[in-house]
C-alpha positions in Angstrom: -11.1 -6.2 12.5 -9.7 -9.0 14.5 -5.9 -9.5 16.0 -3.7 -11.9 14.2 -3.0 -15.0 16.8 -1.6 -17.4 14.1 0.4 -17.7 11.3 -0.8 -14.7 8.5 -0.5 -17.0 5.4 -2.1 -19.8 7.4 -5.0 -17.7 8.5 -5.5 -16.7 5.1 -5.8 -20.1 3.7 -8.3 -20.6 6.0 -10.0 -17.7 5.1 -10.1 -18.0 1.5 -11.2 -21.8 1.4 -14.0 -20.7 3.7 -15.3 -17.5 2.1 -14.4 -19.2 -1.9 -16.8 -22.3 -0.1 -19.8 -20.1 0.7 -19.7 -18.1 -2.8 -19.3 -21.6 -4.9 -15.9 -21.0 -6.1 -13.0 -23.4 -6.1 -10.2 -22.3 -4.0 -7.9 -25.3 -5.8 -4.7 -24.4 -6.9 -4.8 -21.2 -5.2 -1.0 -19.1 -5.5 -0.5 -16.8 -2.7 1.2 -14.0 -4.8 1.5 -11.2 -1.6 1.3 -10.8 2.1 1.8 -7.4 3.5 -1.2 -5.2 4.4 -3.5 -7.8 2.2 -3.2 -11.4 1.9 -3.5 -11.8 -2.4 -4.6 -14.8 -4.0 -5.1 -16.0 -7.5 -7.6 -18.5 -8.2 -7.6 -20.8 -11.1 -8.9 -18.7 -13.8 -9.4 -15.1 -14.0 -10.1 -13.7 -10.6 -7.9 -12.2 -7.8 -8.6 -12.5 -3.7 -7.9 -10.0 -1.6 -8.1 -10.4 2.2 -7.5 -7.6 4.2 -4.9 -7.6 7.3 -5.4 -3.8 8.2 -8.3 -3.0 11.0 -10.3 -0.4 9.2 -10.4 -2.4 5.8 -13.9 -2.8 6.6 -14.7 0.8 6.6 -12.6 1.3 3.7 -12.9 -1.1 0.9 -16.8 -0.1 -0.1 -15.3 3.2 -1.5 -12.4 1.6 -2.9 -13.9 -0.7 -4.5 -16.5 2.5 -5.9 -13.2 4.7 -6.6 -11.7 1.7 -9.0 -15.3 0.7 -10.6 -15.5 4.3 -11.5 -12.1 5.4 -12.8 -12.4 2.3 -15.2 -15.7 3.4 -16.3 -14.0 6.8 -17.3 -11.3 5.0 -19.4 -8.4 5.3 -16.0 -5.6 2.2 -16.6 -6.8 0.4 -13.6 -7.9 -3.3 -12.0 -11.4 -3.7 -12.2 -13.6 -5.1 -8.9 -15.0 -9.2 -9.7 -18.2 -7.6 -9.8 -19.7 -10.5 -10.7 -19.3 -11.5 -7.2 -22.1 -9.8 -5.1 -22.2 -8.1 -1.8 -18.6 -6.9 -1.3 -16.3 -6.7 0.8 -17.3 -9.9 2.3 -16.8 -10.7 5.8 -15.6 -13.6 7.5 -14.3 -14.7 10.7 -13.3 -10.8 11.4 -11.6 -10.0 7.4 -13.0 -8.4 4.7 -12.6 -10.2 1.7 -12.7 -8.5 -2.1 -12.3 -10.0 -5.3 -11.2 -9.0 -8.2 -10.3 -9.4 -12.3 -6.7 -10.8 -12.9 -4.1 -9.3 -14.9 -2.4 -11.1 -17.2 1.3 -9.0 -17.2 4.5 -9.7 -18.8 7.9 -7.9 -17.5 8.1 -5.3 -15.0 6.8 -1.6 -15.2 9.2 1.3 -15.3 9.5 4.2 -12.8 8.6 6.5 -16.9 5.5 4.4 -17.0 4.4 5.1 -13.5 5.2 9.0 -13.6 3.1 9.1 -16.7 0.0 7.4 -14.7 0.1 9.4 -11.5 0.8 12.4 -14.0 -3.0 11.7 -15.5 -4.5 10.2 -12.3 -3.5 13.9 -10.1 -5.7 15.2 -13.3 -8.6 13.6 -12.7 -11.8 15.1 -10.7 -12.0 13.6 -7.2 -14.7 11.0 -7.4 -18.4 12.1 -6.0 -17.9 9.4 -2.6 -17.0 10.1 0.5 -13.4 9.6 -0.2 -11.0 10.0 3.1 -8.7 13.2 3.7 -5.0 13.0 4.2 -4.2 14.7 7.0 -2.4 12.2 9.4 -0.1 9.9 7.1 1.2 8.2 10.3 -2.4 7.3 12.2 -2.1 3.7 11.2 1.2 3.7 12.3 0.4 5.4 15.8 -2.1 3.1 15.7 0.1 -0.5 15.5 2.8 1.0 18.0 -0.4 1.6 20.7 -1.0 -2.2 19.9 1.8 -3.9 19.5 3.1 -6.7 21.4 6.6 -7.2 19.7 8.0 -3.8 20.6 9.2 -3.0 24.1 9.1 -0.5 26.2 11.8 1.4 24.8 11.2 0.8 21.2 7.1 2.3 21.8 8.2 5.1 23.5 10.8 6.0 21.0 8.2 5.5 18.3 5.9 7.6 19.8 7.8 10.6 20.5 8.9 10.1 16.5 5.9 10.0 15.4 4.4 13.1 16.9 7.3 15.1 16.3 6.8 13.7 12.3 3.4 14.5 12.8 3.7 18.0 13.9 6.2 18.5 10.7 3.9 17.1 8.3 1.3 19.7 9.7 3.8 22.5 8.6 4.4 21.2 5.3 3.3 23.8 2.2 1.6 21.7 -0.1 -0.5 22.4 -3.4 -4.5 22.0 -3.8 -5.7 18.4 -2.9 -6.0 16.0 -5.4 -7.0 12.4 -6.2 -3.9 10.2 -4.5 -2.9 6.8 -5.1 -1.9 6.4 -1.3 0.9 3.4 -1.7 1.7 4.7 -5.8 5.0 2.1 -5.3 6.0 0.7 -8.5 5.2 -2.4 -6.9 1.4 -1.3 -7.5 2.0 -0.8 -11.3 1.1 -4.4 -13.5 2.2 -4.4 -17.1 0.3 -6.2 -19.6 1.0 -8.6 -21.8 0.8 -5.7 -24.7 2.8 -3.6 -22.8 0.4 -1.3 -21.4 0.3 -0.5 -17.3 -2.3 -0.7 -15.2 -2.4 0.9 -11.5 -3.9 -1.8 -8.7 -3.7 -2.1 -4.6 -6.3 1.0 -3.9 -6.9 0.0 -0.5 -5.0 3.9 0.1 -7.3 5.7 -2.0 -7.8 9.7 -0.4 -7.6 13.3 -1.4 -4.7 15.0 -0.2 -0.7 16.8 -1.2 0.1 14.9 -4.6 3.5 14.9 -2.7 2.6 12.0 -0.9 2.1 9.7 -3.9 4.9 11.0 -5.8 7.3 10.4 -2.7 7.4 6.3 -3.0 9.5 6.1 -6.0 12.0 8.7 -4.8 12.0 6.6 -0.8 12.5 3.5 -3.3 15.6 4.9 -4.4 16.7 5.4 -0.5 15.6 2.1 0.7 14.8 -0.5 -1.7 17.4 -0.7 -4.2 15.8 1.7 -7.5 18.5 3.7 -9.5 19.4 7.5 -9.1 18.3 6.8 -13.5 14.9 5.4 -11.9 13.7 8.5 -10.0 15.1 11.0 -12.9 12.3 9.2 -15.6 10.0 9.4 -13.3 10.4 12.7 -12.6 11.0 13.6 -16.1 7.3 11.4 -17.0 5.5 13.3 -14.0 6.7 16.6 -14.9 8.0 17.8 -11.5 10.8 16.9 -9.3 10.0 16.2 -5.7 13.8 16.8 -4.9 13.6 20.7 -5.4 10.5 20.9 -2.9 11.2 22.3 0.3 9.5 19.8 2.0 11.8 16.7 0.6 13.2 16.3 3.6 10.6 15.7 5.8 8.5 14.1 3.6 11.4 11.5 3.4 11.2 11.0 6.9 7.6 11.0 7.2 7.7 7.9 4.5 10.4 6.2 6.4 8.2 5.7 9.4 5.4 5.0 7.1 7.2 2.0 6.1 7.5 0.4 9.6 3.7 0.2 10.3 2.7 -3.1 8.5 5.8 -4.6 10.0 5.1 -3.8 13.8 1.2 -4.8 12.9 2.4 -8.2 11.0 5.3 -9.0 13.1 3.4 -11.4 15.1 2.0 -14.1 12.7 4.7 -12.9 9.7 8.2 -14.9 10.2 9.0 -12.1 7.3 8.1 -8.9 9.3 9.9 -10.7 12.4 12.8 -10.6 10.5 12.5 -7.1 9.2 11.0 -5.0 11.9 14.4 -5.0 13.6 16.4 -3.5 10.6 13.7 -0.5 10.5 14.1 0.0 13.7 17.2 0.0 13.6 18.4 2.5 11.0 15.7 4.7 12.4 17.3 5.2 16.0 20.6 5.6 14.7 19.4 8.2 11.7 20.6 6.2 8.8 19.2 7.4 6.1 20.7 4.7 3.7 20.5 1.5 5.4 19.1 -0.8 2.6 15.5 -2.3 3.4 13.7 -5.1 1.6 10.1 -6.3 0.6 10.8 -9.8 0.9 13.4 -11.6 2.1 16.8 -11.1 0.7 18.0 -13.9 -1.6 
């Protein structure tokens, strides 16, 4: 996948009136409703654009898009791929483009509703595709710190010597039997629908591995982006376990926290929003705050 060397939203404009142009749609009216590790689009009407900032979305999306096309057909709360739309992902000018069906929601989901989905999704068989393994959380990020031009010399060496010591802890962890994972199951990822019913979007992580690793977002949303001690209780009350009585909390924890600085570092380039927030990662990182407040978007 190509390097970002412009503006993200601007790129993706550009991208969507191009690839909406060569399919006969009309890119109109188009909302930009998210840019982080996809660039999301709602068309006029009942459709959804994706466009893919990560640089193996290309290798990834066919079985995501498989993995959500077949939990729907066995009755799984999910999005649904535009299937009408042929030939996906599509590629142009170096991103890999996917549509699919909106969701009408109303209000935001809870942290109950979402233990209650991962709850049925960890008992579901893992799909019959070739379906990734968890085994390094933190490649993508080791990835974008190799890359990146916004970080200097101190910041990627720090990183790096982080990372592989996160790495080597993860490797220790004692985790249960693999199962089918999320891979970003942030509440942020949960729509509700105009009858109240949740559905589970954003697959783009899809994987077998530790169910730890999708039940640690709500509980790293409680220590960075503002979700009550009341939040991760129901959640943890709806999923059936607690994650805090695991021996590997801790690391876990730590292992998300650097997690969350990837997509930063790789967007901080064409993303005045990453600029901005790259630095307070960073930040609270080196100096081992575990409770500096982080955002999504940019504090009102």
């Amino acid at each position: 996948m190509k390097t970002m060397d412009r503006p993200l939203a601007e790129e993706a404009f550009g991208v969507l009136r191009e690839v909406c142009g060569h399919i006969g749609l009309d890119p109109g009216g188009a909302q930009l409703m998210r840019l982080r590790s996809n660039a999301v689009f709602k068309l006029r009407g009942e459709m959804v654009v994706r466009i893919a900032t990560a640089p193996d979305a290309l290798t990834r999306l066919p079985v995501v898009l498989a993995v959500a096309r077949w939990l729907s057909d066995r009755g799984f709360p999910t999005v649904r791929p535009a299937d009408e739309i042929p030939d996906q992902p599509i590629v142009y000018g170096g991103r890999a483009v996917t549509f699919w069906r909106y969701v009408r929601s109303r209000g935001r989901p809870t942290t109950r509703q979402l233990g209650r989905v991962l709850r049925n999704l960890h008992r579901e068989p893992v799909p019959p595709m070739a379906l990734r393994r968890l085994t390094d959380p933190l490649a993508e990020v080791r990835h974008a710190v190799d890359r990146a031009e916004v970080l200097t010399t101190g910041q990627r060496s720090w990183l790096s010597d982080r990372i592989e010591e996160l790495t080597g802890r993860w490797l220790d962890l004692e985790t249960g039997a693999p199962v089918l994972l999320h891979g970003d199951a942030w509440i942020d990822n949960l729509l509700r629908r105009q009858d109240g019913h949740v559905v589970l979007c954003d697959w783009d992580g899809v994987a077998v591995g530790p169910r730890e690793w999708d039940l640690v977002h709500t509980y790293h949303g409680q220590r960075r982006f503002g979700l009550s001690a009341a939040d991760v209780d129901d959640f943890a009350r709806a999923y059936g376990s607690d994650l805090r009585l695991w021996p590997g909390y801790g690391t876990l924890m730590e292992v998300r926290d650097m997690y969350a600085v990837g997509i930063h570092i790789r967007n901080a380039s064409g993303d005045p929003f990453s600029r901005q927030e790259l630095p307070r990662r960073l930040d609270s990182l080196a100096r081992g705050d575990g409770h500096a407040r982080w955002y999504m978007a940019a504090p009102a």
